[in-house]
C-alpha positions as CSV (number, residue, x, y, z in Angstrom):
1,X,0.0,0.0,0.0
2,X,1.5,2.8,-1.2
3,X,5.3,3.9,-2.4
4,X,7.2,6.9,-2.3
5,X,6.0,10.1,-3.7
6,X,3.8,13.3,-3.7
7,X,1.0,12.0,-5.7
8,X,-2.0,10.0,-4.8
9,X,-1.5,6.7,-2.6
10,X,2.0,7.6,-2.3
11,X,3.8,8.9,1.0
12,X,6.6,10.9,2.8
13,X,7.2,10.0,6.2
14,X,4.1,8.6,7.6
15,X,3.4,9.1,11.2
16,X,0.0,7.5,12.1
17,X,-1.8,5.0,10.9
18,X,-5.3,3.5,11.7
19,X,-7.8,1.1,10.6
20,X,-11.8,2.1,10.5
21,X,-14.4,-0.8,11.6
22,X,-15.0,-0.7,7.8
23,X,-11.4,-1.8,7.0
24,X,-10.5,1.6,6.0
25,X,-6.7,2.6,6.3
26,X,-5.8,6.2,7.2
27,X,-2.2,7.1,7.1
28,X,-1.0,10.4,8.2
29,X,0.9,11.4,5.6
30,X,3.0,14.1,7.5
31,X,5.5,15.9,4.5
32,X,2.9,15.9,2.2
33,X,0.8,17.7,4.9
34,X,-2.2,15.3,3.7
35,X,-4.3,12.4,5.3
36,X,-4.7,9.9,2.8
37,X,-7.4,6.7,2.7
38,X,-7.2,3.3,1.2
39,X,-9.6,0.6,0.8
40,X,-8.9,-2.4,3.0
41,X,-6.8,-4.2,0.1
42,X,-4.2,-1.0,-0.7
43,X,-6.5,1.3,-3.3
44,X,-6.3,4.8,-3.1
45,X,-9.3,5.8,-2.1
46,X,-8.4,10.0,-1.4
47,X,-6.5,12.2,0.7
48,X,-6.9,15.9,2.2
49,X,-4.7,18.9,1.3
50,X,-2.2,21.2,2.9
51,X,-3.6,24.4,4.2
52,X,-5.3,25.8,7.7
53,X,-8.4,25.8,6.8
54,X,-11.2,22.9,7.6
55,X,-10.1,19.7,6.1
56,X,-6.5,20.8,5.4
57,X,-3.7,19.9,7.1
58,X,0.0,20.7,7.9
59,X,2.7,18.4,8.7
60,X,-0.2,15.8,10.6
61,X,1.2,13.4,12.9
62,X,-1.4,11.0,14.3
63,X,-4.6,10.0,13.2
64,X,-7.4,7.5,15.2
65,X,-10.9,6.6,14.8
66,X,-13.4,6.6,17.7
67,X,-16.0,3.5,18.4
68,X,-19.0,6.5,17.4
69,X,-17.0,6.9,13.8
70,X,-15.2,10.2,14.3
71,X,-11.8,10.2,13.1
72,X,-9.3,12.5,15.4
73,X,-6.4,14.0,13.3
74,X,-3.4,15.6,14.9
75,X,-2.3,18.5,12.9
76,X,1.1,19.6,14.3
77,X,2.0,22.5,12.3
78,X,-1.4,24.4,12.9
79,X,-1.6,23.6,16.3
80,X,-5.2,22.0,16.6
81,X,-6.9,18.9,16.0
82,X,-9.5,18.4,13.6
83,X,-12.9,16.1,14.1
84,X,-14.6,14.3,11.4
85,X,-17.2,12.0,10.9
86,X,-16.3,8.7,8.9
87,X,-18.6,7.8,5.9
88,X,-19.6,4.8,5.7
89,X,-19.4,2.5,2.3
90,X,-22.6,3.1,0.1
C-alpha cells in the first residue's frame, strides 16, 4: 500500500496510521501535509490537502478513529486537532 512520492496513494514519512471498523486505512501522511485513505486491500481511495483551513492539514502526525465513527487527526504544524465524521461505504 503505497510507495514513495507526492502524488495519490504515495507517501513521505508517515506518522500514524489506523484502521476504520470498515477496513478503512488512514495514514498520516506528515510531509505531504495530507491524510490519505485506502480501501482495506491498498486502493487509493483520497486524501486531504495542505492548508489551515477545515479539512486541510499541515505536517499531521497521528490519526485515530473513535468506536462513534469520528476520526481525530493531529495537525502539528497548525496547532489543533481536527474532528470528522467517517462515511460509511454506500
Amino acid at each position: 500500500m503505497g510507495s514513495g512520492g507526492t502524488g495519490n496513494g504515495q507517501l513521505s514519512t508517515t506518522k500514524g496510521v489506523f484502521v476504520d471498523g470498515e477496513g478503512n486505512v488512514y495514514v498520516a501522511d506528515y510531509w505531504n501535509c495530507r491524510i490519505q485513505k485506502f480501501s482495506g486491500d491498498g486502493a487509493f481511495i483520497a486524501h486531504g490537502h495542505k492548508g489551515d483551513g477545515d479539512g486541510q492539514f499541515n505536517t499531521p502526525k497521528g490519526v485515530v478513529v473513535d468506536k462513534d465513527g469520528y476520526i481525530y487527526i493531529a495537525d502539528t504544524s497548525n496547532s489543533r486537532m481536527q474532528k470528522f465524521q467517517v462515511q460509511p461505504a454506500t
